[in-house]
KOLNULO-584859 format. One record per residue (C-alpha): z, x, y; residue number from 1. Coordinates in nm, 3 decimals, always signed. Each point is the difference from the previous one (the first is absolute). Example, Ala and Ser with C-alpha at 12.3 -4.5 7.8 and 13.67 -1.06 7.14 Angstrom:
REM KOLNULO-584859
+0.780  +1.230  -0.450  1;
-0.066  +0.137  +0.344  2;
END
This chain:
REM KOLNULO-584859
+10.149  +10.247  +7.217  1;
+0.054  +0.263  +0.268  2;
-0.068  -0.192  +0.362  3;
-0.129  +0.204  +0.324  4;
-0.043  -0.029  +0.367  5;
-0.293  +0.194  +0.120  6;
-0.122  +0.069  +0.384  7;
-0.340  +0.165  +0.044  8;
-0.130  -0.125  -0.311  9;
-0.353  -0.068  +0.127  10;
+0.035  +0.400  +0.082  11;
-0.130  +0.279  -0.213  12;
+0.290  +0.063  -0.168  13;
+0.206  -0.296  +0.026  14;
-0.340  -0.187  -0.261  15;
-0.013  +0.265  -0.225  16;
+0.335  -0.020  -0.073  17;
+0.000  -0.430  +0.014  18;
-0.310  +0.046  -0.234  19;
+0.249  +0.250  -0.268  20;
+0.317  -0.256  +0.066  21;
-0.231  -0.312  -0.074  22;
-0.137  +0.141  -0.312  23;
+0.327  +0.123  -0.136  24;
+0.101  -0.406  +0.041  25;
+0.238  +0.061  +0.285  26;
+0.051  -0.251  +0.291  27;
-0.126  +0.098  +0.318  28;
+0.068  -0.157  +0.353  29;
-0.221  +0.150  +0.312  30;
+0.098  -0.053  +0.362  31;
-0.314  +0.023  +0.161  32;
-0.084  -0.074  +0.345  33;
-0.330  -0.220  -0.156  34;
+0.010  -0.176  -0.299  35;
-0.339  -0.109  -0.008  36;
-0.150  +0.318  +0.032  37;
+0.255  +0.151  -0.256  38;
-0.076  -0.288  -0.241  39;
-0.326  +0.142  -0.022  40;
+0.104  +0.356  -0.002  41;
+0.263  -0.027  -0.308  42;
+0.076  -0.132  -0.339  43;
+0.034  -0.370  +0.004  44;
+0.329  +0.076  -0.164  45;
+0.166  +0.107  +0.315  46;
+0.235  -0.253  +0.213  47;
-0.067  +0.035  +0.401  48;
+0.227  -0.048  +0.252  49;
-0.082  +0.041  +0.377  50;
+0.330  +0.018  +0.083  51;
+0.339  +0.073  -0.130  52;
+0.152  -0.317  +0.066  53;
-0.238  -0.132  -0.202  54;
+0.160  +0.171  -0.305  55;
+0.266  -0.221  -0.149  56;
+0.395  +0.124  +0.051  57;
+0.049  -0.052  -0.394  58;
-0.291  +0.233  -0.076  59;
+0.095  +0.276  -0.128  60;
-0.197  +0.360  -0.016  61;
+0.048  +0.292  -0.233  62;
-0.184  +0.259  +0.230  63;
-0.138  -0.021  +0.342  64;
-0.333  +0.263  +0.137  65;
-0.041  +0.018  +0.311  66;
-0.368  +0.167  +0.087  67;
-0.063  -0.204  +0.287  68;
-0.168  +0.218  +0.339  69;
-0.308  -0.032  +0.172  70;
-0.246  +0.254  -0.057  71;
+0.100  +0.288  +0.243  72;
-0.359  +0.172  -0.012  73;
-0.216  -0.278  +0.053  74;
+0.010  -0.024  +0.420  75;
+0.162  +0.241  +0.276  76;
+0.299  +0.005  +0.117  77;
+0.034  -0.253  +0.270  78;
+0.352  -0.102  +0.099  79;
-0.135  -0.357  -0.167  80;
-0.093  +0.174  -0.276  81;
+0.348  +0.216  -0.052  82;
+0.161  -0.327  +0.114  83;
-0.169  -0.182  -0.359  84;
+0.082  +0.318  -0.204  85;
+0.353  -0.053  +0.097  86;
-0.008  -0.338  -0.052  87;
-0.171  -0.001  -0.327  88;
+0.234  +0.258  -0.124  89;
+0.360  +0.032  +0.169  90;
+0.039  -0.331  +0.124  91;
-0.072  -0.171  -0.341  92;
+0.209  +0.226  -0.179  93;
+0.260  -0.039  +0.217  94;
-0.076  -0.449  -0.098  95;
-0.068  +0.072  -0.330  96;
+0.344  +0.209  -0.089  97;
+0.171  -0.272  +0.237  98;
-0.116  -0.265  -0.222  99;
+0.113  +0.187  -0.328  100;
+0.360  +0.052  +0.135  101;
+0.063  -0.415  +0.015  102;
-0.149  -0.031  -0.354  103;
+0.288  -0.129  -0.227  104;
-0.161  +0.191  -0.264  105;
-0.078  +0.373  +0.085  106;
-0.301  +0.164  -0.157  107;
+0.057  +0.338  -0.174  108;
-0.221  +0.211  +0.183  109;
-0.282  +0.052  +0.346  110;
-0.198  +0.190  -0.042  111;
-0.153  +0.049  +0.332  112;
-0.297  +0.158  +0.210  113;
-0.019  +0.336  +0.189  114;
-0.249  +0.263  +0.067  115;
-0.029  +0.361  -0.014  116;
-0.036  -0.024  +0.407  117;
+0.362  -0.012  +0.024  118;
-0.057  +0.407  -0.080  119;
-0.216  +0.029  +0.285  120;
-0.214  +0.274  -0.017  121;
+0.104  +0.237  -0.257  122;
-0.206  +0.258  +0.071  123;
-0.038  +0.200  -0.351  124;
+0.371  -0.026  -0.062  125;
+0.091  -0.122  -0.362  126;
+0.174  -0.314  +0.112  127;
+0.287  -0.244  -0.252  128;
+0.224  -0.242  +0.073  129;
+0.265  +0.178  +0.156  130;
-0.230  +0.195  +0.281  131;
+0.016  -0.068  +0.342  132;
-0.256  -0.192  +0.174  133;
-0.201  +0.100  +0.339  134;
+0.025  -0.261  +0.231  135;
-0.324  -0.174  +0.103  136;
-0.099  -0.383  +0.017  137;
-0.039  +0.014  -0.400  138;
+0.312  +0.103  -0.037  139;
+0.178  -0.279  +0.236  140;
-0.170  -0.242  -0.171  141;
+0.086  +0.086  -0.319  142;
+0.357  +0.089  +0.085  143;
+0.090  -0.348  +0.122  144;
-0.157  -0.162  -0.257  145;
+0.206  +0.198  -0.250  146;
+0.293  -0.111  +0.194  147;
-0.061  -0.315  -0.018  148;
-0.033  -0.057  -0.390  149;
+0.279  +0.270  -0.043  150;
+0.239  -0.269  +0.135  151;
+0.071  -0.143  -0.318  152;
+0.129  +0.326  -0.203  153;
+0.345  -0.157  +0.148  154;
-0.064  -0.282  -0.310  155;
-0.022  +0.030  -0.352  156;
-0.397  +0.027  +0.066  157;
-0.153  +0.286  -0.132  158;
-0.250  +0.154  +0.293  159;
-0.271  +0.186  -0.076  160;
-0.231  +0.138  +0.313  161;
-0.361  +0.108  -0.106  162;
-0.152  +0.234  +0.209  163;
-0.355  -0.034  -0.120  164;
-0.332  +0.271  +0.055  165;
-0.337  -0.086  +0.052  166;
-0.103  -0.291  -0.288  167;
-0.277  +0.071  -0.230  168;
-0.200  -0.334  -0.096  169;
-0.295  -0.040  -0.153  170;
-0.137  -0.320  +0.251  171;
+0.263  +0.060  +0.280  172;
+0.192  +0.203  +0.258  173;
-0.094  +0.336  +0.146  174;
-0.183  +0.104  -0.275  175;
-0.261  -0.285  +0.059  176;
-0.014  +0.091  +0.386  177;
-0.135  +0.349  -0.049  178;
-0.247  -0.075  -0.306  179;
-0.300  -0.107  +0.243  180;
-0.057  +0.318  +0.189  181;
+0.034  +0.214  -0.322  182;
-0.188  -0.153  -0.199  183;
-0.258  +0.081  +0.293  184;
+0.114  +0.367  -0.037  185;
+0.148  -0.070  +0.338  186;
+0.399  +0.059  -0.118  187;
+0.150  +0.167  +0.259  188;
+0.312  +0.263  -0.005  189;
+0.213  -0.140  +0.249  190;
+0.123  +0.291  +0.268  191;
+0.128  +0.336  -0.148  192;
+0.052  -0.173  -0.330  193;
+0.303  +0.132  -0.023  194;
+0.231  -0.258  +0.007  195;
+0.111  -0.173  -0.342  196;
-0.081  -0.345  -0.160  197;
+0.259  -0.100  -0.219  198;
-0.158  -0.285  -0.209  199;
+0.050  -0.211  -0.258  200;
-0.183  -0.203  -0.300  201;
+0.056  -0.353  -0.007  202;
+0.048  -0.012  -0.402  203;
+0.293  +0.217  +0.100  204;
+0.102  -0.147  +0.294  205;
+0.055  -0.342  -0.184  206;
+0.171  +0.182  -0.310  207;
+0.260  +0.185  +0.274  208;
+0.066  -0.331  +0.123  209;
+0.121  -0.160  -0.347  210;
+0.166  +0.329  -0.068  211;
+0.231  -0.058  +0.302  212;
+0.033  -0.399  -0.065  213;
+0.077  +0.048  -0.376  214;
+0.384  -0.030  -0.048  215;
+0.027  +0.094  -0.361  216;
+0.002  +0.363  +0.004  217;
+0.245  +0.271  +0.019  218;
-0.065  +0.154  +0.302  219;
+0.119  -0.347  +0.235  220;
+0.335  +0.072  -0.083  221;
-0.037  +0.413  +0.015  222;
+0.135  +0.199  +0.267  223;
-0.217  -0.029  +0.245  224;
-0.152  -0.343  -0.137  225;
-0.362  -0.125  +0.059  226;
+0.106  -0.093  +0.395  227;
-0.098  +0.124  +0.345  228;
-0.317  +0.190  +0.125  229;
-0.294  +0.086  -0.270  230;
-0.313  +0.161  +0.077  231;
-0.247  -0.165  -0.164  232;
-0.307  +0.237  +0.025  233;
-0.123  +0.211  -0.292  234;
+0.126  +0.340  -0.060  235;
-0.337  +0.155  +0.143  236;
-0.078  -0.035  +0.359  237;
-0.289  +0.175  +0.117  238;
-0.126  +0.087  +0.343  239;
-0.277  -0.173  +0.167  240;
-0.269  +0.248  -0.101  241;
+0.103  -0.008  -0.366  242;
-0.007  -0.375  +0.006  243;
-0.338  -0.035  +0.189  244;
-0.189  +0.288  -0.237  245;
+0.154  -0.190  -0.369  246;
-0.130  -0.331  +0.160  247;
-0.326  +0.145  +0.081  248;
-0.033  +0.147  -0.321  249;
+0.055  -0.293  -0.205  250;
-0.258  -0.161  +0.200  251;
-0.216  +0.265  -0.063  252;
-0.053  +0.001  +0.369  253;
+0.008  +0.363  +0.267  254;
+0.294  -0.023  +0.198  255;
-0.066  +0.263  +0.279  256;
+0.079  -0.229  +0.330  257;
+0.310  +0.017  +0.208  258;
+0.157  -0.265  +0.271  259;
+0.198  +0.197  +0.279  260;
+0.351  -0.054  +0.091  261;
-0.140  -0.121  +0.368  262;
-0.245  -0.240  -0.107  263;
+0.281  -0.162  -0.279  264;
+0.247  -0.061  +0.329  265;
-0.321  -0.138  +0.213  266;
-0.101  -0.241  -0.192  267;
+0.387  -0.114  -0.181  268;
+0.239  +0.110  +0.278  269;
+0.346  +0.023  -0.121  270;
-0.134  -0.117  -0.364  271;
-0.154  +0.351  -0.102  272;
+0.365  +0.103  -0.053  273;
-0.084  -0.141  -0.287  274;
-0.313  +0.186  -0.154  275;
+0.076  +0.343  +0.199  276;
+0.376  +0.038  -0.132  277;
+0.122  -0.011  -0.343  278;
+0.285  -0.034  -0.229  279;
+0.045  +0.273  -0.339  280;
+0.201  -0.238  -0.178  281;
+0.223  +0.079  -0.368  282;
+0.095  -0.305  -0.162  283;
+0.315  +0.152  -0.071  284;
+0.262  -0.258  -0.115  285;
-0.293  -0.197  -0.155  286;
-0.078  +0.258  -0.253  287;
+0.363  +0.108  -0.042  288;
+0.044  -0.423  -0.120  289;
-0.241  +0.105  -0.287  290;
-0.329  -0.177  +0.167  291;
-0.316  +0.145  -0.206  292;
-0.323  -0.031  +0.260  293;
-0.305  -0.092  -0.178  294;
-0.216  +0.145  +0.263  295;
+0.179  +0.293  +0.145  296;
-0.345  +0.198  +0.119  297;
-0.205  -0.111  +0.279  298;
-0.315  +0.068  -0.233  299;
+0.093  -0.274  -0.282  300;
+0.133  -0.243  +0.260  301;
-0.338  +0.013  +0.154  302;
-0.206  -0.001  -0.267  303;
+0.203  -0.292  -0.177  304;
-0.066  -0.230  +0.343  305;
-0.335  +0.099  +0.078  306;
-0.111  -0.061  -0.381  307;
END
């Protein structure tokens, strides 16, 4: 049996893929900052640990996910807020690749959390791997927390950093935030409606993740092999407007309203970066690996989580 070591698995992501690990008989340790609440919230297969030194030295794991963060659009930006984004991100990273290095057992790969903030805002440029970023607070962020899990490429540890786009869920997420208003026929274009969502289904979002952990394929040991920075987003992104009018009609709903640029920084500050920029994102080294998306159009992903 394969054994892993999962942060963030009460997240979005982080159950969907316990929920595919647990029912392809795999052994799953969470480190979770409550384990009564995640009790509740996952499989009663899964081992909790509220700590690391709660983990036994002689334990061994085969692969180790770390999707820990605290949700960065749910409150502004305070300096206490930044200062538990940080925390929840770059400073546990930072403990939880610490912890790996004593290990007298190594595991083969991390795969670890990013976001498509570290691009900053992209504007309409067609953005991979290898393009520069624009420096912002997203980026920062990102950046150092990139850092800090990058530290062990100097072991025999296979890295992988995933830049992940917006998450489509059918009972979570954004998604879940905006359904309200249009299902009022109150979805609103957010500014010029320009700028770019790049977005993601969480059926593929899960399968991209066990396409990086799995070992046992050719293109590990290719040149490059399945390490460093992937964009995981689909191979679509749309712009604000095209994502607010295929929402609207799947909901059978008008979409005709629009929230200005002004009234977005009023009421979230420094947080509107966030809705009024974008990212155009190519999932470049993903798709040149020889991942297949399942739901590569905003359409189908839509209709398969609303339905």
């Amino acid at each position: 049996m394969t054994e892993y070591l999962i942060t963030g698995g009460t997240g979005l992501i982080g159950s969907a893929l316990i929920a595919r690990l647990v029912n392809a008989n795999h052994l799953v340790t969470v480190l979770t900052r409550n384990s009564k609440s995640a009790a509740t919230a996952l499989p009663r297969e899964v081992q909790l640990v509220e700590n690391l030194a709660q983990i036994p030295q002689q334990k061994h794991f085969d692969y180790v996910v770390n999707l820990a963060g605290e949700p960065i659009a749910d409150s502004r930006w305070s300096k206490k807020q930044k200062k538990k984004l940080w925390a929840s991100r770059v400073t546990l990273t930072h403990d939880l690749v610490h912890w790996i290095k004593q290990r007298p057992l190594l595991p083969k790969a991390l795969i670890s959390g990013s976001a498509i903030g570290w691009y900053g805002d992209g504007k309409d440029k067609v953005l991979n791997e290898q393009s520069a970023a624009n420096p912002e607070y997203t980026h920062s962020l990102c950046q150092a927390w990139e850092a800090e899990a990058l530290q062990l490429s100097d072991t025999s540890v296979r890295v992988c950093i995933i830049r992940t786009g917006l998450v489509i869920h059918p009972s979570g997420g954004f998604l879940q935030k905006l359904l309200p208003a249009f299902k009022l026929g109150l979805g609103a274009r957010l500014g010029c409606g320009t700028q770019y969502m790049s977005w993601i289904h969480i059926d593929d979002m899960v399968s991209a993740l066990l396409f990086l952990i799995d070992d046992n394929k050719p293109q590990i040991t290719a040149d490059p092999p399945l390490r460093g920075i992937f964009n995981l987003s689909s191979p679509t992104p749309v712009t604000n407007t095209e994502f607010t009018k295929t929402l609207a009609a799947q909901l059978q709903r008008p979409n005709f309203l629009v929230v200005p640029n002004f009234v977005l920084k009023l009421m979230l500050g420094e947080m509107s970066r966030l809705l009024i920029t974008g990212q155009r994102l190519e999932p470049q080294r993903l798709c040149k690996a020889g991942f297949n998306f399942h739901y590569p159009r905003l359409k189908e992903a839509l209709s398969n989580a609303l339905n």
